[in-house]
MDTraj code that builds the backbone (N, CA, C; nanometers):
import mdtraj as md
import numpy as np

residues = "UNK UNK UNK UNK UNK UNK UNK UNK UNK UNK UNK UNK UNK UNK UNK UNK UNK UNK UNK UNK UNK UNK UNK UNK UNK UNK UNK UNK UNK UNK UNK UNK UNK UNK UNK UNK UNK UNK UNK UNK UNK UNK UNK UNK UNK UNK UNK UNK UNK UNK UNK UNK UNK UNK UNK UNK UNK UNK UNK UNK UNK UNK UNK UNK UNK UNK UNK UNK UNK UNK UNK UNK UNK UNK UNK UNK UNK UNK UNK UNK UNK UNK UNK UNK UNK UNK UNK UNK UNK UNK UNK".split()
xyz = np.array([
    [-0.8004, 0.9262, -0.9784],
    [-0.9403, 0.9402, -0.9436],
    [-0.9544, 1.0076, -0.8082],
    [-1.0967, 1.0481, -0.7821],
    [-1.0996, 1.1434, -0.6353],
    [-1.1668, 1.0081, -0.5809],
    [-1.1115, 1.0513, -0.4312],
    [-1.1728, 0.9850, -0.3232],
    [-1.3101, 1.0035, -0.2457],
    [-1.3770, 0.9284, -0.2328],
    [-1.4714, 0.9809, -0.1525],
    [-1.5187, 0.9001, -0.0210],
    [-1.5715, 0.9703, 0.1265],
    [-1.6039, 0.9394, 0.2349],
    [-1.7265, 0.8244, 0.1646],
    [-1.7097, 0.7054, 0.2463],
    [-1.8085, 0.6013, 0.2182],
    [-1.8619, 0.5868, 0.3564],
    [-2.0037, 0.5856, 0.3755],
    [-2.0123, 0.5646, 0.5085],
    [-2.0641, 0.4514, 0.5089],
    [-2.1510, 0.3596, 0.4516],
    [-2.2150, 0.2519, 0.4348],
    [-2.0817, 0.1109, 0.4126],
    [-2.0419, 0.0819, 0.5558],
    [-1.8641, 0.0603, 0.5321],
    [-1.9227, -0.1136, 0.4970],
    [-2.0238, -0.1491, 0.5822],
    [-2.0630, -0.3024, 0.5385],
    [-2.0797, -0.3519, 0.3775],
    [-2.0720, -0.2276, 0.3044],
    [-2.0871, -0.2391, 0.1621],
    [-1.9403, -0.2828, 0.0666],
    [-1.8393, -0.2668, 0.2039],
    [-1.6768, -0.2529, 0.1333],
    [-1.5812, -0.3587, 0.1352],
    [-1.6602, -0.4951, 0.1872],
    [-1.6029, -0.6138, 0.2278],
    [-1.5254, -0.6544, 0.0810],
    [-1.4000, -0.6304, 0.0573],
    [-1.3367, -0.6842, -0.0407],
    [-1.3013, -0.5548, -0.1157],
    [-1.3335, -0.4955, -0.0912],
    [-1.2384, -0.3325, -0.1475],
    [-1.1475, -0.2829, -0.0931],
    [-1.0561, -0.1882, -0.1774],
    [-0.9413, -0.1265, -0.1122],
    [-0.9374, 0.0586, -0.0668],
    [-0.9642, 0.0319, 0.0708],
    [-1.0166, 0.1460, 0.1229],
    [-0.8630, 0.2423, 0.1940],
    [-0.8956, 0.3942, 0.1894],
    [-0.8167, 0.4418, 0.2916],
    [-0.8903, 0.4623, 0.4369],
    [-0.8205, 0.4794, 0.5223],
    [-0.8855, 0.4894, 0.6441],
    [-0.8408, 0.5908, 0.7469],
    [-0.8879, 0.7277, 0.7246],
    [-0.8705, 0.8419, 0.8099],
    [-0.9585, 0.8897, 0.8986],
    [-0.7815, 0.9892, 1.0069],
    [-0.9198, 1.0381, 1.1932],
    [-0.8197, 1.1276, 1.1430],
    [-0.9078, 1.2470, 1.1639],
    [-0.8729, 1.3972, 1.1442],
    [-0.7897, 1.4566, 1.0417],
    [-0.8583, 1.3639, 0.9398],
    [-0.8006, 1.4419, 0.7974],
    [-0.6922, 1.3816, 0.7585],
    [-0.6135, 1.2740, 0.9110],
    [-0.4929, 1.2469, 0.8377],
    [-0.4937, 1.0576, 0.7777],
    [-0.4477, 1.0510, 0.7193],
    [-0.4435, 0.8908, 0.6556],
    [-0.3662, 0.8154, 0.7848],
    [-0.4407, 0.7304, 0.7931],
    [-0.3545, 0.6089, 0.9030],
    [-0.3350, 0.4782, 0.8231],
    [-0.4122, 0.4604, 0.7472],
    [-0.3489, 0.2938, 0.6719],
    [-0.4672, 0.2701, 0.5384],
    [-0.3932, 0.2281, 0.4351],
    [-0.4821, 0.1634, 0.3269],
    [-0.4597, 0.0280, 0.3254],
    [-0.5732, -0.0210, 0.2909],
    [-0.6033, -0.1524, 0.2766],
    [-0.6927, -0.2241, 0.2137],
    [-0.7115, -0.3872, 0.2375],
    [-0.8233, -0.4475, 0.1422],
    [-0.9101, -0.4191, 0.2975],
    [-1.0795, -0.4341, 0.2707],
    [-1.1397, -0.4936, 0.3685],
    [-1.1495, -0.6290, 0.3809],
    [-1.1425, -0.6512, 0.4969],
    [-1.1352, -0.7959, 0.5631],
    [-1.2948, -0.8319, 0.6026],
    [-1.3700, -0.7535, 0.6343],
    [-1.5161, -0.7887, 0.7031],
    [-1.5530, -0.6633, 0.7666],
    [-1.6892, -0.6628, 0.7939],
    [-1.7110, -0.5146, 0.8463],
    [-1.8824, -0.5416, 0.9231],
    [-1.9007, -0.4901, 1.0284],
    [-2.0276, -0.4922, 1.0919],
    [-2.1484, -0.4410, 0.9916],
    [-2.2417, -0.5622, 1.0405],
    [-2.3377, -0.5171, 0.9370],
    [-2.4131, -0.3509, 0.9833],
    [-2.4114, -0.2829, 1.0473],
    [-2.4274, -0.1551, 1.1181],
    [-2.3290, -0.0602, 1.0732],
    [-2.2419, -0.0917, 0.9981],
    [-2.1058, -0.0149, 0.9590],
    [-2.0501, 0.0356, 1.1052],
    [-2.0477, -0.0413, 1.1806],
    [-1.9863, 0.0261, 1.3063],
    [-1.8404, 0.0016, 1.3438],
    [-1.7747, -0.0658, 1.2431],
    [-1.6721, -0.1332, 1.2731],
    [-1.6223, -0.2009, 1.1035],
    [-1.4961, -0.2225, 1.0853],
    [-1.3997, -0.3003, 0.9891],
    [-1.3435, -0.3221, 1.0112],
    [-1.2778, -0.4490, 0.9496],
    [-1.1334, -0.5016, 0.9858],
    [-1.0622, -0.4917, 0.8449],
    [-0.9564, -0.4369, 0.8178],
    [-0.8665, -0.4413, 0.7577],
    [-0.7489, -0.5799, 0.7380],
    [-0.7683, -0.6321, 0.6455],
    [-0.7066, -0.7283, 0.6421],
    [-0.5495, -0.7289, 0.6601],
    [-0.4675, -0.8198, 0.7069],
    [-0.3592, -0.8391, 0.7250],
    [-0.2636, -0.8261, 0.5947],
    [-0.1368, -0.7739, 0.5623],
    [-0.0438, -0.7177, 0.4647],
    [0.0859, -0.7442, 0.5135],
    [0.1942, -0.7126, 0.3939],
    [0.3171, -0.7384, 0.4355],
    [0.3645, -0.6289, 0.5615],
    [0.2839, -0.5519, 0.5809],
    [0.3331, -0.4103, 0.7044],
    [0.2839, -0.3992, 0.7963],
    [0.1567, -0.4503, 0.7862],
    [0.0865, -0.4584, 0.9256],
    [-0.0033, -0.5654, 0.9181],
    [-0.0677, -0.5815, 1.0493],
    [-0.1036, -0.7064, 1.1363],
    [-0.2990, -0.6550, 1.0862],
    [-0.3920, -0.7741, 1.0675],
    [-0.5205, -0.7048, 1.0717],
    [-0.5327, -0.6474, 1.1805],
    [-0.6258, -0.5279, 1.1522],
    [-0.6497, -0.3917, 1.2089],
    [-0.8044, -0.3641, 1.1630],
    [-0.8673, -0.3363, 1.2978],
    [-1.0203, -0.2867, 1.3226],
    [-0.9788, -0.1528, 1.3388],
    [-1.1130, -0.0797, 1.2499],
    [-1.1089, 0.0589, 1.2907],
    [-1.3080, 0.0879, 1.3251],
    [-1.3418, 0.1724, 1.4094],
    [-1.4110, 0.1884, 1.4449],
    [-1.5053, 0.3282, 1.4264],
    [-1.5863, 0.3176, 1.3903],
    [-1.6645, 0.4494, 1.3269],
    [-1.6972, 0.5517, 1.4732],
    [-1.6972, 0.5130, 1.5862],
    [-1.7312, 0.5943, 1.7570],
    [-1.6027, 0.6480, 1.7564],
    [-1.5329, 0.5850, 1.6772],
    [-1.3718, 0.6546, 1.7334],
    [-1.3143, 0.7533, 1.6554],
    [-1.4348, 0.8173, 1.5304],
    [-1.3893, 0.8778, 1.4809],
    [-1.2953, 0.8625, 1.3139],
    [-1.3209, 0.7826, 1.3379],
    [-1.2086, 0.6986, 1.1834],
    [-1.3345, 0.7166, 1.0668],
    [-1.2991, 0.7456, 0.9529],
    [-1.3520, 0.7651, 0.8387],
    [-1.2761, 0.6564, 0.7275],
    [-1.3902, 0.6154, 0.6094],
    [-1.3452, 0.5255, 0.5564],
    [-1.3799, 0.6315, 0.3785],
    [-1.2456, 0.5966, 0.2890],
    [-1.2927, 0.6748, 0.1802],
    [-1.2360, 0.5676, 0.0929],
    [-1.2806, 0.5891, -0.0199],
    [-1.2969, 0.4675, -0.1282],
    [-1.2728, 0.5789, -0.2390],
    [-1.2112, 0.5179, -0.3868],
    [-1.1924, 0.5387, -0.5110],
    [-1.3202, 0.4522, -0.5349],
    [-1.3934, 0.5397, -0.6610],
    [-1.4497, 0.4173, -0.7327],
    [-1.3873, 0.3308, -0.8339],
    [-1.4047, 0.1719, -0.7965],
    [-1.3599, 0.0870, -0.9138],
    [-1.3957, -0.0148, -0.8991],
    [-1.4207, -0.0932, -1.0397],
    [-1.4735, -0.2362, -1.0529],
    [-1.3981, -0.3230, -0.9634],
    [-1.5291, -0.4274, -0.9221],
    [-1.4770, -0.5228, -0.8890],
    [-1.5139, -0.6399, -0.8996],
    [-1.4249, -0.7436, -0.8573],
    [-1.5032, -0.8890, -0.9231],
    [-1.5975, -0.9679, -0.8529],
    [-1.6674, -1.0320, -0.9157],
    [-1.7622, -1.1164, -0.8949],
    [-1.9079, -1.0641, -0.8306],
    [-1.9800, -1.0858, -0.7366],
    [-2.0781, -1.0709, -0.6509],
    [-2.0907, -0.8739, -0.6913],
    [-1.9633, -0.8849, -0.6582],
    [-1.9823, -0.6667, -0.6195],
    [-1.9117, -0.6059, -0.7439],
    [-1.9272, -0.6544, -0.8547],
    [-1.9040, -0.6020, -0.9869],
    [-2.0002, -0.4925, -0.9793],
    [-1.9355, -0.3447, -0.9944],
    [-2.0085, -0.2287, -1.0439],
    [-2.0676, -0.1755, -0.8679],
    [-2.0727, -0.2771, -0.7560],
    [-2.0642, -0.2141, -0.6686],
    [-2.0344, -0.0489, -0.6031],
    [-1.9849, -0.0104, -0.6626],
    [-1.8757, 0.1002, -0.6489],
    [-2.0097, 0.2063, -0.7573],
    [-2.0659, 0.2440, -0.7716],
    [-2.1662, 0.2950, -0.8581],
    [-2.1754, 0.4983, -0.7792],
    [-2.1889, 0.5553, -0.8132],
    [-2.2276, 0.6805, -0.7658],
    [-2.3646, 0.6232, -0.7027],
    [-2.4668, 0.5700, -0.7469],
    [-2.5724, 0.5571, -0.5918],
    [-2.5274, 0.5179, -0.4974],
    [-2.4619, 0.3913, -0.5364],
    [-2.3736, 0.3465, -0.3834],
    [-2.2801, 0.4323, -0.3077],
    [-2.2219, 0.5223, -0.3668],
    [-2.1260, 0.6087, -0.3000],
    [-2.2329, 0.7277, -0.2366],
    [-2.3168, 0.8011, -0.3069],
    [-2.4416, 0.8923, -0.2731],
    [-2.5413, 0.8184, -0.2492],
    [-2.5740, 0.7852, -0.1430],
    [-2.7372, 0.7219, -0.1105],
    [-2.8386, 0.8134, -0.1433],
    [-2.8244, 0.9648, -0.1339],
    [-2.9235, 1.0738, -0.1203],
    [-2.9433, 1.0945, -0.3002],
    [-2.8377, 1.0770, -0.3811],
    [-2.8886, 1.0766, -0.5388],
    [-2.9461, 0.9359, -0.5820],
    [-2.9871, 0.8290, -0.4769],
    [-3.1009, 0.7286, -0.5229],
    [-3.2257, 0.7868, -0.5931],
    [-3.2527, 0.6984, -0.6738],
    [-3.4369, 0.7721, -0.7161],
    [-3.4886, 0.6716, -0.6146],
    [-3.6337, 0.7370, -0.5797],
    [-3.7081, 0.6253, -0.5469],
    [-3.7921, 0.6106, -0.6216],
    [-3.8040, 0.4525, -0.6004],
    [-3.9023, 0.4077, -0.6733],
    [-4.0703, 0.4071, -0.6984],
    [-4.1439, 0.4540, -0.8166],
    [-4.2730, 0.4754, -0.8298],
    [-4.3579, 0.4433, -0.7482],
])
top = md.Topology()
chain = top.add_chain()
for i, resn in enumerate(residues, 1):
    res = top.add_residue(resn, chain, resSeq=i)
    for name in ("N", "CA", "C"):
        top.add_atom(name, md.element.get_by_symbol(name[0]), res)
traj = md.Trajectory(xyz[None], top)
């Protein structure tokens, strides 16, 4: 599947995101929690590395596959959610 830049990162709490600054990949992971402002995530802790905040001022980009997930954020992952600008609005 293609990847795509997610910017709405408070939306990704429990997904498995990559996380790139200048095109290049620095770490994939689950999300751990994320500012409700998307200004900030924490990457949860793994067998390789220690949890890790990355910060949207610093340049770090967050990109997501779409895919199901369970419970609460089933279908989460939707092309509106990934495109805010192909929302309809409502009547």
């Amino acid at each position: 599947m293609t990847a795509y830049r997610h910017k709405d990162w408070n939306q990704l709490v429990g997904a498995f995101v990559e996380i790139r600054l200048n095109r290049v990949t620095l770490r994939k992971g689950y999300v751990e929690h994320a500012m409700p402002n998307s200004s900030a995530l924490w990457l949860a802790a793994d067998k390789e590395h220690g949890r890790a905040i990355f910060e949207s001022a610093e340049g770090h980009e967050v990109w997501v596959e779409p895919q199901e997930m369970e419970g609460t954020f089933t279908y989460r992952m939707t092309t509106s959610a990934l495109y805010p600008a192909l929302r309809r609005s409502d009547p």
